[in-house]
N, C-alpha and C positions, 0 to 999 in steps of 0.2 A: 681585752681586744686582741683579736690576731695579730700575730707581724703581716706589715705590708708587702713581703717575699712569698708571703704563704699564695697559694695558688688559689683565686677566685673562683666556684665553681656555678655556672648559668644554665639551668636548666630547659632544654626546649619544653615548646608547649606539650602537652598531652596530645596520645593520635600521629605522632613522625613514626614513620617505619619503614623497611623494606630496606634494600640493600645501597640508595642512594640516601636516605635522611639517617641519622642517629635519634637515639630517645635522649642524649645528653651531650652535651659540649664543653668541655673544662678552656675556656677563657683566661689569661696571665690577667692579672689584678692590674696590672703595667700595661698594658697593652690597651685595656678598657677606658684606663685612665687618659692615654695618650687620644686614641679614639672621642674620649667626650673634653677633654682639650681642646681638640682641633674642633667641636662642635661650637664649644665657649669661644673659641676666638673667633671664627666666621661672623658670631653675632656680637663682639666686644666692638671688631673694624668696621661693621655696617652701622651697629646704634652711635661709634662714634664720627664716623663719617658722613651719614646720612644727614644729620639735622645742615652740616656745615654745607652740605652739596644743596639743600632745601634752601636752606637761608641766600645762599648765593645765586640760585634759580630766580628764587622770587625778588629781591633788590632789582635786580639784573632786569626785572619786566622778560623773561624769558631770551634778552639777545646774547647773553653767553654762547658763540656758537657750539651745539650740538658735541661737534668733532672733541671737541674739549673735552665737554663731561664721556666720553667713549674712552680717551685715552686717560683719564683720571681712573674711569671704572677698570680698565685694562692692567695699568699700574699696580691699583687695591687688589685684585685676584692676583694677578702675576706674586706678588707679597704673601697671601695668604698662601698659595697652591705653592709656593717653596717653600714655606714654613711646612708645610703639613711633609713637601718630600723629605725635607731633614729631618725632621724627627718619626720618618718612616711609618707614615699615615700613609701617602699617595705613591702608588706606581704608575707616572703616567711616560706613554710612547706613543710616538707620533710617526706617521709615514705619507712623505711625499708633500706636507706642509711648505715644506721652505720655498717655494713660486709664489704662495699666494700673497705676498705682503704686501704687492701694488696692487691689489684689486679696488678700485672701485667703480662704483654704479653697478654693484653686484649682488646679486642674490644669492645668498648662501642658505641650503637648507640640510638636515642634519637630523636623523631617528634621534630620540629623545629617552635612551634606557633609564637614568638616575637624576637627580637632584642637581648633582655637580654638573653637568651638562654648561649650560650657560658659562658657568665661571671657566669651565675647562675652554671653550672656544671662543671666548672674548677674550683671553688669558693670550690665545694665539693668534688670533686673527689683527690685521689692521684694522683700527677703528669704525667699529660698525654697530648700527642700532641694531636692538633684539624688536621681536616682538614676543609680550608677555603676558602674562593674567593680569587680571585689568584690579581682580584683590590683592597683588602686591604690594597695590600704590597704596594702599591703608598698609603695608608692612613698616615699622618703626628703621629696620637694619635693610631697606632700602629703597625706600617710594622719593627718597632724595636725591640717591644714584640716578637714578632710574627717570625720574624727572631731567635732571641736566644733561642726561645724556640723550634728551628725544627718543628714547624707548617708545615703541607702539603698541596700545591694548588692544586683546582680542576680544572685548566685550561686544563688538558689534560689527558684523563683518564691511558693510559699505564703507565704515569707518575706516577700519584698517587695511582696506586696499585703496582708498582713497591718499591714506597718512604712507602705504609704505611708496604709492607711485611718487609722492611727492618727493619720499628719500632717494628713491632711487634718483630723478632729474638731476635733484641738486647735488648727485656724485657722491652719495652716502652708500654705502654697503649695509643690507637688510638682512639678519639672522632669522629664520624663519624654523618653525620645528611642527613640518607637517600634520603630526600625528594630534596636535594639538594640548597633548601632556602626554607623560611619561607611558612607556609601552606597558600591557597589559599582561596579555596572552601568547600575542605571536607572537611572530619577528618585529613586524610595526602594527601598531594602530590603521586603522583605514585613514587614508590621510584625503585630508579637508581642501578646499580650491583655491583660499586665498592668495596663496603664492602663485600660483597658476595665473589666476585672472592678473597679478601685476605682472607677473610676465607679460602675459600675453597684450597687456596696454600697454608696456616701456618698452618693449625690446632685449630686457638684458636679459645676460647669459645669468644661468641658474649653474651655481658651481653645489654639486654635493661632496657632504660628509659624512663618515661611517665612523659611529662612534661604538668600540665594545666593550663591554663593559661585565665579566662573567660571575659577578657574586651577583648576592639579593639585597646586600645594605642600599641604603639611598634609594631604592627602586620603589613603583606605586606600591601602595596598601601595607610594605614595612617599616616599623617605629623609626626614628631618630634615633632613639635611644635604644634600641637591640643592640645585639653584639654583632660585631664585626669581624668579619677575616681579612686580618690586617697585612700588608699594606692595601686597599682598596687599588685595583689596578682597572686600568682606565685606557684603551688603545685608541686613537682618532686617525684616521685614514683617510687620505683624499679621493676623491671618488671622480668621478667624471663629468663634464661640462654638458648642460643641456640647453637647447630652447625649442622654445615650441614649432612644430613645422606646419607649413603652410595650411590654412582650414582648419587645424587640429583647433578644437576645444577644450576652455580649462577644465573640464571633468576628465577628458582625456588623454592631456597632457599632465592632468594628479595623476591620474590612472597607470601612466608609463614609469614613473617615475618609482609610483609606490610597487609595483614588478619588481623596478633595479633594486630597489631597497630587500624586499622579496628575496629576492636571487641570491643576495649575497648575506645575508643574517638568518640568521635563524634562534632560537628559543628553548635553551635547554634546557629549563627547568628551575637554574639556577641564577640567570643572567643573558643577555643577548650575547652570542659570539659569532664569529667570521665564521661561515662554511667553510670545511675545509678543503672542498675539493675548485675552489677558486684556481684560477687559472697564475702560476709563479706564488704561490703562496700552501 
């Protein structure tokens, strides 16, 4: 058996070329390990917190308030996502964050480049429902969370603009991720109305976030288990407060929105990143 000092080497697929890809990538044996670590614990804290957050839901007949199960799921990330910085998994930076901790009755919506998404802005954010895939809730490591914390599925749209006007009334802040999953091609996904049409019934302000995110790990159509370039670095940006103006419709109030997102990200090949010809930036 090799020594475990010895250098792991992972060979890209067949077909990389040209002066941005390599035909090979030599990976620390240490660094892989660290990488599918941090994979094992994401799902060690969800299969063992989930059932406990299920069981509690269901006793409860659902009146656990909501804001609870937010700030429990808040907690669980914040735990993991410093675990992972310490042992030099996660680089994550934040800009312009620190206002937002009194928001509520707010819509928060936010391009969706990786995986970690969710955890990275419930991690920061005050206590706020997501809305999610509606196959989570069959996921073991967290359809328990996710229950207690009044999470909203996107299985059906009248549903979930029905579930999120509801949050918003009752002073709950709604995580929305326009694009509908994880960006593809562009800069975003063509982004969907839902959040629009609760806008445009509640009233509230729609605060965005710009999240970037410049590798491929976590991203759609890449393994779990590929190799990583480590530390996975993660920037989230405050972006600017919207509502809908007077007549405007929710396909046209998507429409504005998915512009700003436009304007300011772009797709390079490897990852979404900030343009950089942004203005003080």
């Amino acid at each position: 058996m090799p020594s475990m000092r010895a250098e792991s080497r992972f060979v890209q697929p067949a077909g990389f070329s040209g002066t941005a890809d390599v035909a090979r990538r030599e990976v620390s044996a240490t660094a892989y390990a660290r990488q599918m670590a941090a994979t094992g614990m994401f799902f060690l804290l969800g299969i063992t917190a989930s059932p406990v957050c299920w069981l509690l839901w269901k006793a409860s007949g659902g009146r656990i308030p909501a804001t609870a199960g937010q700030k429990f799921n808040r907690w669980l990330y914040r735990v993991f996502l410093q675990w992972m910085r310490l042992t030099g998994t996660l680089r994550l930076e934040t800009d312009g964050l620190e206002s937002l901790g009194n928001l509520k009755g707010t819509l928060i919506v936010s391009n969706h480049p990786a995986l970690l998404d969710v955890l990275l802005l419930t991690s920061l954010l005050p206590p706020t429902a997501c809305v999610m895939r509606a196959g989570l809730l069959k996921n073991p490591a967290l359809s328990g969370c996710a229950r207690l914390a009044g999470y909203v599925t996107n299985d059906s749209g009248p549903a979930l603009v029905r579930q999120g006007i509801e949050k918003i009334r009752a002073g709950q802040n709604l995580l929305v991720f326009p694009e509908g999953t994880r960006t593809v091609s562009r800069a975003v996904n063509p982004f969907k109305e839902g959040f629009a049409l609760i806008a445009l019934r509640t009233g509230a302000p729609v605060q965005t976030l710009l999240i970037e995110h410049p590798g491929r790990h976590l991203t759609k159509g890449v393994s779990l288990f590929s190799t990583a370039e480590l530390p996975l670095h993660f920037t989230v940006r405050r972006g600017e407060t919207f509502v809908p103006e007077p007549g405007e419709s929710a396909r046209d109030f998507s429409l504005r929105l998915e512009s700003y997102y436009s304007d300011r990200l772009e797709n390079s090949g490897r990852g979404i990143v900030f343009k950089s010809n942004l203005p003080g930036h």
